[in-house]
C-alpha positions in Angstrom: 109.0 119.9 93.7 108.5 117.0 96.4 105.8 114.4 95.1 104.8 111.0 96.6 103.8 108.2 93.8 100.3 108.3 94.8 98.0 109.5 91.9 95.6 111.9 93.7 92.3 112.7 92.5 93.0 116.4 91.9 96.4 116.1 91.4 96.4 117.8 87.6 93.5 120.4 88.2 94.9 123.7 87.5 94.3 125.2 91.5 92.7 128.8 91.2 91.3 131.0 93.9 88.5 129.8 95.5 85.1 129.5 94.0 82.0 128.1 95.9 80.9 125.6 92.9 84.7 124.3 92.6 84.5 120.6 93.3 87.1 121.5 95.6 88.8 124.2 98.3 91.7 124.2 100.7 93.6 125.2 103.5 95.2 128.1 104.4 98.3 128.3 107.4 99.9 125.7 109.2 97.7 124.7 111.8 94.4 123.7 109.3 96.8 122.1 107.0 97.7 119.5 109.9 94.2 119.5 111.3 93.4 118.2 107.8 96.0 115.7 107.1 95.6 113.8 110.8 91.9 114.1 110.7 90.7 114.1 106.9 93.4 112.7 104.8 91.8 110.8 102.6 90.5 113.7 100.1 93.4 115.9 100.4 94.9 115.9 97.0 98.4 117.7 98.1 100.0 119.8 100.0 101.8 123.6 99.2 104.7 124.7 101.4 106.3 127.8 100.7 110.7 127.0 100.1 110.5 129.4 103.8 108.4 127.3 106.1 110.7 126.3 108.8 109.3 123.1 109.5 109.2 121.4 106.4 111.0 117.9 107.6 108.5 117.8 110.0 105.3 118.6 107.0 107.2 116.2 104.5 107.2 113.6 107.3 103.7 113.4 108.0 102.8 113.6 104.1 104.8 110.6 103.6 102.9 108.5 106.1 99.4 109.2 104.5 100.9 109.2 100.9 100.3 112.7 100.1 101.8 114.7 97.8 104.0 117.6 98.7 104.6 120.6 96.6 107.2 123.9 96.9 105.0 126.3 95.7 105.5 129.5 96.5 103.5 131.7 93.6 100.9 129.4 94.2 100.6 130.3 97.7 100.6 133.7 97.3 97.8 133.4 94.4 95.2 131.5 96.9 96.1 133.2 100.4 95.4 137.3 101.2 98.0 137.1 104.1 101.6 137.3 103.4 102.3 134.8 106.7 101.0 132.2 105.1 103.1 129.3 104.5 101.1 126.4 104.3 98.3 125.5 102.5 96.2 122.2 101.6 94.1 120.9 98.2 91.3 118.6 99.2 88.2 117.6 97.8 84.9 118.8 99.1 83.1 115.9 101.0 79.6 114.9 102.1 78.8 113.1 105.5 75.9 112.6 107.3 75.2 113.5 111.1 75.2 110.9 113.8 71.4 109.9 114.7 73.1 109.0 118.4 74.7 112.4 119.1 73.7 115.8 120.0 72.9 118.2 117.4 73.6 122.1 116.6 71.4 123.2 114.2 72.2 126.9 112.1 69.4 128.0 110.4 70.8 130.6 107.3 74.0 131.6 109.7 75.2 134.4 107.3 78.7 135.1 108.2 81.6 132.3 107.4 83.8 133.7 109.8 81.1 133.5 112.6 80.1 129.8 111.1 84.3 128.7 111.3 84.1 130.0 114.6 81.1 127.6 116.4 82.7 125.1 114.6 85.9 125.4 116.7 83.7 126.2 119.9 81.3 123.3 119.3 83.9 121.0 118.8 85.5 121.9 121.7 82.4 121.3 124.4 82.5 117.5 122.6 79.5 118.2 120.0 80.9 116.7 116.7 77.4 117.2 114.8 76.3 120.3 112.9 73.3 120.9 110.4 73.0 123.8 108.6 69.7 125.1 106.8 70.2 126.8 103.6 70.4 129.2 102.4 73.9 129.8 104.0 77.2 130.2 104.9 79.7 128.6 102.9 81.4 125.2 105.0 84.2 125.0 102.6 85.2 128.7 102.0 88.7 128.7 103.3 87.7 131.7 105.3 85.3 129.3 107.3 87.9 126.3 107.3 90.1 129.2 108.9 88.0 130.8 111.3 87.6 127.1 112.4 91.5 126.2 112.9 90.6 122.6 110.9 87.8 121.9 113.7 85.5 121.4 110.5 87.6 118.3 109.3 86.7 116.3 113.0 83.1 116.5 112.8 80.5 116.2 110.6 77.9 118.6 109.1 74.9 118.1 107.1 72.9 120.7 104.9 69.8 120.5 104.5 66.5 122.7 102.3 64.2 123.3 105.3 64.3 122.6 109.3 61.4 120.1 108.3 63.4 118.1 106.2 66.2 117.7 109.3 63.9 117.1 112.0 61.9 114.3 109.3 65.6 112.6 109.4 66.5 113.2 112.7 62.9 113.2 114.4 64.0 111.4 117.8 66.4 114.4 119.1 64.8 116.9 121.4 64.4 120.3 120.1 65.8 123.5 121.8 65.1 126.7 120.0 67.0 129.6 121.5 64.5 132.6 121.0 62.2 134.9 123.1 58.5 133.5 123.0 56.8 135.2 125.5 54.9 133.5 128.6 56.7 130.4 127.2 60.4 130.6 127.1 62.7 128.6 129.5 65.8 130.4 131.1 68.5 128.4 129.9 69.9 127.9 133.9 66.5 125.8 134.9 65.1 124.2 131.5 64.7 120.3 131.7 67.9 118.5 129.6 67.6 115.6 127.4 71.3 113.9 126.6 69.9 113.6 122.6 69.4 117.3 122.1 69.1 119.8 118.9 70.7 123.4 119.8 68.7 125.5 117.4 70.0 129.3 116.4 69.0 131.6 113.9 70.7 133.9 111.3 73.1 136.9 113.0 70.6 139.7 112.3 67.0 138.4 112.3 67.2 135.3 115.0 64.6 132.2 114.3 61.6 133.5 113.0 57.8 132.9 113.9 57.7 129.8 112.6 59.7 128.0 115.3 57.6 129.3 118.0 55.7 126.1 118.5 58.7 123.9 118.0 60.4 122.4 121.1 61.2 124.2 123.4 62.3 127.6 123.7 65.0 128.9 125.3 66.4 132.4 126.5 69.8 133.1 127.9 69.5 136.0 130.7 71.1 138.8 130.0 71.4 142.5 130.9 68.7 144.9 129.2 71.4 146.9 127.8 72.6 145.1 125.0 69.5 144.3 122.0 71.2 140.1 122.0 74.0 138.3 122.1 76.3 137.3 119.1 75.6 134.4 117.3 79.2 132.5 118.1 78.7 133.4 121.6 75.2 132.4 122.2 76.5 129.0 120.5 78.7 128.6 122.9 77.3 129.5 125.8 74.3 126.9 124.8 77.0 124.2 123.8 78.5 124.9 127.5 75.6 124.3 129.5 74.2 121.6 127.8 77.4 119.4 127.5 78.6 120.0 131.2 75.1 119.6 133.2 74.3 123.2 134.3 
């Protein structure tokens, strides 16, 4: 066992598999692991490595330069991951943050699915939108299945929950509103719709979309597509929104 001399918060909680009112959750692989040490390392309590990882100098290096503890721990492992590949994994605790008033929004309103919600994460993060609320109920941000689906995108931006889409837009009232849904005689094709820079992306849940309620919010918007499929996927409508609104088109 490989330990630095920094007491960590969660450093003699007995780790179990995960539970969604544990205080807190973890990694699971590699590439999260990393993602969460160079972007989030000030909750992580320590970090497992199985005695086969072949890169441990390399993992014990940069756990010594943030002072976190390092632990062979291969039972361990094997108790919190389904996958046998998995050789990495890392204890933090959960974390609140609040969005940036100053940066675009996307807004998920009861997304369902963790994988799906680990994915836009990743996506959004990579068109350069670093802000994400989601309105309960919902997915689950810190189910390692989410972190995950994700690859540690989660741990560089930040994410807000939030009751009711009344209670975000009474914080964040100065963002204009984009609610991607069919509302007929009123909807804007995505292509030609006017584009603020302070924007809110708004997407319903993966089965029943935004409901009637949001009809007479902002504006609505429709991405063209053939009449042969009944809508997009979630992730993909995400990203495709994220797209066009971050590069101009």
């Amino acid at each position: 066992m490989e330990r630095t001399n920094r007491d960590r918060p969660l450093e003699h909680i007995q780790i179990k598999p995960y539970k969604k009112d544990a205080s807190y959750s973890y990694t699971l692989g590699a590439f999260p692991t990393y993602e969460l040490i160079l972007s989030k390392p000030e909750p992580v309590s320590k970090i497992l490595m199985n005695s086969g990882y072949t890169d441990g100098d390399s993992l014990r290096t940069l756990c010594a330069k943030h002072n976190i503890p390092l632990e062979i721990n291969d039972k361990l492992i094997g108790r919190l991951s389904d996958k046998e590949n998995c050789y990495v994994a890392g204890i933090f605790e959960k974390y609140n943050s609040e969005l940036s008033k100053d940066r675009p929004h996307i807004v998920l309103v009861n997304p369902s699915n963790m994988g799906n919600l680990g994915t836009i994460l990743r996506t959004i993060v990579g068109f350069g939108i670093y802000n994400i609320a989601i309105i309960l109920p919902g997915a689950d941000i810190f189910n390692p299945k989410t972190i995950r689906a994700s690859m540690g995108a989660l741990f560089k931006l930040k994410f807000q929950l939030f009751n009711s889409f009344e209670e975000y837009r009474k914080q964040y009232y100065d963002h204009d509103v984009y609610t991607f849904m069919i509302n007929e005689g009123r909807s804007h094709s995505i292509k030609d719709c006017p584009k603020s820079k302070l924007f809110s992306l708004v997407f319903g849940n993966e089965a029943t979309g935004l409901d009637d309620s949001f009809l007479n919010v902002g504006t609505s918007i429709m991405i063209p597509q053939t009449s042969d499929v009944d809508s997009l996927n979630l992730t993909i409508a995400v990203g495709i929104g994220a797209y066009v609104f971050t590069q101009g088109g």
